[in-house]
N, C-alpha and C positions, 0 to 999 in steps of 0.2 A: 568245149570252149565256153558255152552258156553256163555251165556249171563253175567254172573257176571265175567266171567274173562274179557271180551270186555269193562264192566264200569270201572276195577281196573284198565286195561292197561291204559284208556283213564284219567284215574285221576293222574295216577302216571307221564304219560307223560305233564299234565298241571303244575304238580308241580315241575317240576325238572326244573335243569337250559340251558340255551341255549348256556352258552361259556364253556371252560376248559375243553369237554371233560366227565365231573365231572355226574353220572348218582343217585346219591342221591337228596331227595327231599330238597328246598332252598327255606330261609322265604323272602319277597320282602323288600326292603330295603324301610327303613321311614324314615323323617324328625321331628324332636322332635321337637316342639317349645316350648318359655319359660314356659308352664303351664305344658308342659309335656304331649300335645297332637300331635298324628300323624298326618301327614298331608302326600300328596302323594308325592314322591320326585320330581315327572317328572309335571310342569305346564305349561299351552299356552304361548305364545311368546307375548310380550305385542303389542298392533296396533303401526304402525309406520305411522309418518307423511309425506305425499310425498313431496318430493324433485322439481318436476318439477310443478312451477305455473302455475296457471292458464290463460288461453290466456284473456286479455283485449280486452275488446270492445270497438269497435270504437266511438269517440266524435263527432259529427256534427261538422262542422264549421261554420256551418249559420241554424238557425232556423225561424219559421214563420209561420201565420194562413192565409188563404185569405177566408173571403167569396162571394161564389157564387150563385148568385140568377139567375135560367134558369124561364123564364115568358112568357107563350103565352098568349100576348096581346088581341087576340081579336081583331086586329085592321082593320076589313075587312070595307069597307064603311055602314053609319050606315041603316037601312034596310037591308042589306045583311048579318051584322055578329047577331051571336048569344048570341051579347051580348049587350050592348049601348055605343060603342066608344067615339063620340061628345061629353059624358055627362061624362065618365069615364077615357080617358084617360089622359086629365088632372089631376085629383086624384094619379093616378098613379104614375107620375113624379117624386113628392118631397118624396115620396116613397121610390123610388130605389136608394138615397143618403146614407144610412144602407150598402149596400154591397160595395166589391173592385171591382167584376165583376159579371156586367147582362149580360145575356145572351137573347138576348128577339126574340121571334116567333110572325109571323103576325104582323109586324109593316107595316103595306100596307101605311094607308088614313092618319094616325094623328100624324106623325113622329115628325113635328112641337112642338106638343101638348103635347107627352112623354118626349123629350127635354127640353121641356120648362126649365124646371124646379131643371133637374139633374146636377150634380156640376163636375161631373168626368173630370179629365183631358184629357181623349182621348175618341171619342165619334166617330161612324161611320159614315158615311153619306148613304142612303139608295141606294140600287141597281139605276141603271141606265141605259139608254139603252136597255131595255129587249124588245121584240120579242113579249111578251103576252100581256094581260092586266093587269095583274099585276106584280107587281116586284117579290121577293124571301121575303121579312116580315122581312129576317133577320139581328136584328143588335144588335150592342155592347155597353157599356158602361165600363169604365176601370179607375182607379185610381192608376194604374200601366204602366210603359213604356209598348206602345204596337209596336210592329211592322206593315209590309206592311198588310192588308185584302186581302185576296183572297177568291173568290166568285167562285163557282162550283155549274152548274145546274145542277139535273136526266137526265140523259139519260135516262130514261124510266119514265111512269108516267099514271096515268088511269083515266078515267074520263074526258070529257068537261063540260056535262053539266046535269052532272049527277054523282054518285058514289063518290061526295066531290067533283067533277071540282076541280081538281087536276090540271090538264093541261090550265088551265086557268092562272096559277100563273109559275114564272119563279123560283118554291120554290128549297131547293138543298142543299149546306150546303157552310159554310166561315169558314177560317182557318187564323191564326195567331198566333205568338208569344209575350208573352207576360215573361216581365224581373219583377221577383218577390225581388232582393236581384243581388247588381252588379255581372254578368256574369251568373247566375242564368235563369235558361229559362224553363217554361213550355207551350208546343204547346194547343190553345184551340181552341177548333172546336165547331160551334152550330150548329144546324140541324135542318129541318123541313119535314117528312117523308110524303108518300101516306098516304091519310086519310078515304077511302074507307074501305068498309069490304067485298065488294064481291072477288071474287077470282083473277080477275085481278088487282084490289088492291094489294090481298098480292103478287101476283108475282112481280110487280113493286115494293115493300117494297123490296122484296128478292134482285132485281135489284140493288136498291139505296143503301144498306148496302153493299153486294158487291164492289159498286161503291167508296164505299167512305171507306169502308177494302182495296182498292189496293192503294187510294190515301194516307193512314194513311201510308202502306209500303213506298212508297218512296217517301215519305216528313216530313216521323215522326222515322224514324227507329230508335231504340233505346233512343229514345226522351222523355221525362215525359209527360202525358198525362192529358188533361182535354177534355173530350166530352159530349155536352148537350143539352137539348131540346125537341122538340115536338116528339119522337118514332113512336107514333101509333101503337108501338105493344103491345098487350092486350097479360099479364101471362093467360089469360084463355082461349085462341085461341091456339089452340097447334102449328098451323103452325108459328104464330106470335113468340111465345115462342122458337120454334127452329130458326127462323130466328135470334132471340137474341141470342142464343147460339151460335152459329154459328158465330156469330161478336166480340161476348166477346172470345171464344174459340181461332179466330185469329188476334185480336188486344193485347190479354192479358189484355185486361179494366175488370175493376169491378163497379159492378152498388154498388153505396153507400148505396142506401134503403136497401140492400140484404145483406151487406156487415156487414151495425149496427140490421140487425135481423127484417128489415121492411118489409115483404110481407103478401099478393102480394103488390106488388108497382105501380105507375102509369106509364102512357102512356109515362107524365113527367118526363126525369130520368138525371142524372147527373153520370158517370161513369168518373173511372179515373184508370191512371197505372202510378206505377216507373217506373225507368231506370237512368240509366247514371248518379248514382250514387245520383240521387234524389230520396227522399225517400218520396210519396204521403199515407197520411191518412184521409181517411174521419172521422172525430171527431165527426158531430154530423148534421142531417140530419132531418130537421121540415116544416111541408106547411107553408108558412107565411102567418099568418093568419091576419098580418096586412092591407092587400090589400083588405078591404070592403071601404062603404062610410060608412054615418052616421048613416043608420038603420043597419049594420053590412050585407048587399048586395054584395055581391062576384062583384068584380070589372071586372070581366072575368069571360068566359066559364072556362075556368081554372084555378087549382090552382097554385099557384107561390111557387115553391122547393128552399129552401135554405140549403144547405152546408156548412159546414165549413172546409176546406182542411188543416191537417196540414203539414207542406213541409221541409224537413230535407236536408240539403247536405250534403256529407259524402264526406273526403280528397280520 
């Protein structure tokens, strides 16, 4: 009995109305359309289109590709390198005409002979003066305004004559700028690292990234970046792999192999970063596989990485 009056109250109070006062039961008001069907009075509010546009994205002002070819020559004298200089790097030469900027390691003995042949308009001349028996290996070639080279040896390094005789060679890295598009500049650095695997190897590896992480702060601060070359750090060496980390973490560089989905990557890496309102993408990152002779013979212990950078300036 207490139960069916607590339904009736609860039915009478859904039917009745909410204004006037008024405590009789009220039929809900309809809308007739022309066929003489109800429809509900009350419908959603139609979507409104908004008023405030959308923010435009910025246009570049200057666009452009550079490819970079980073190549360790091999050029150590012939008996001593690991690979046949005398016979090879002449081959090499009319080669490296395809890129805007080589980057090239181990140009020791046949500097002559790499030259020979390459067309670019700005062309390094190799180390000089050095202290050791051999120079630094490292040089340029450029089809682009280049600025002053600057040569920077390790301060640390391991081996004489043994563990790569590292310290044999005046190796290190060089730095310049390089005008892609008037007033346009990105900084490019080549390198050639400790090549040992024992443990004083990698501490001197640790050393020279370091070395050339503080030189990148105050000579490149906010500056677009290109850095390339010989690493020697192995993705499968953990200490190597964190010394990489470690360098990309405080330069802000990205390694391009990693960047287009290529790991693990080589030894050989080409890394680059924005700034200043330059905008760096690696487009497309291949071994050149053109660097055989005529049995298809690797013309070098190593492979030659080529790049294609695309480069945006933003007003």
């Amino acid at each position: 009995m207490k139960a069916s009056l607590i339904v009736s109250i609860f039915l009478a109070a859904a039917c009745s109305g909410s204004s006037g006062g008024g405590s009789g039961p009220t039929t809900a008001p309809t809308n007739t359309s022309p066929q003489g069907s109800s429809v509900p009075a009350a419908t959603s509010p139609a979507p409104t289109t908004p008023t405030t546009p959308l923010p435009t994205l910025p246009t570049p002002v200057a666009t452009g590709t550079l490819s970079v070819l980073s190549y360790n020559v091999a050029g150590l004298p012939q008996g001593i390198s690991s690979s046949s200089p005398a016979t090879n790097t002449p081959q090499i030469s009319p080669k490296l005409n395809s890129y805007d900027l080589v980057l090239a390691q181990e140009d020791f003995s046949y500097h002559t002979e790499l030259a020979r042949d390459a067309l670019h308009s700005f062309q390094s001349s190799p180390l000089t003066g050095f202290n050791t028996p051999m120079g630094d290996g490292l040089n340029r070639f450029s089809n682009l305004t280049s600025g002053a080279l600057t040569r920077q040896k390790w301060f640390d390094c391991h081996g004489l004559f043994n563990s790569g005789s590292d310290c044999l060679a005046s190796k290190g890295f060089s730095f310049s700028r390089i005008e892609v598009a008037p007033g346009i500049e990105i900084d490019v650095y080549n390198l050639h690292a400790d090549a040992g695997r024992k443990s004083g190897d990698i501490d001197a590896r640790r050393n020279q990234f370091i070395q050339l992480t503080q030189f990148i702060w105050i000579q490149s601060n906010g500056r677009p970046l290109i850095v390339a070359g010989d690493t020697n750090l192995r993705a499968s060496v953990a200490e190597d792999e964190q010394i990489l980390q470690d360098f990309l973490a405080a330069t802000g560089l990205e390694v391009a192999a990693r960047t287009l989905g290529q790991v693990p990557d080589k030894i050989d890496r080409i890394m680059i970063r924005s700034a200043n309102k330059t905008i760096l993408t690696a487009q497309s990152r291949r071994i050149a596989s053109e660097f055989v002779d005529s049995s298809g013979a690797d013309l070098s212990d190593h492979e030659a990485i080529h790049v294609d950078v695309r480069w945006e300036q933003y007003p």
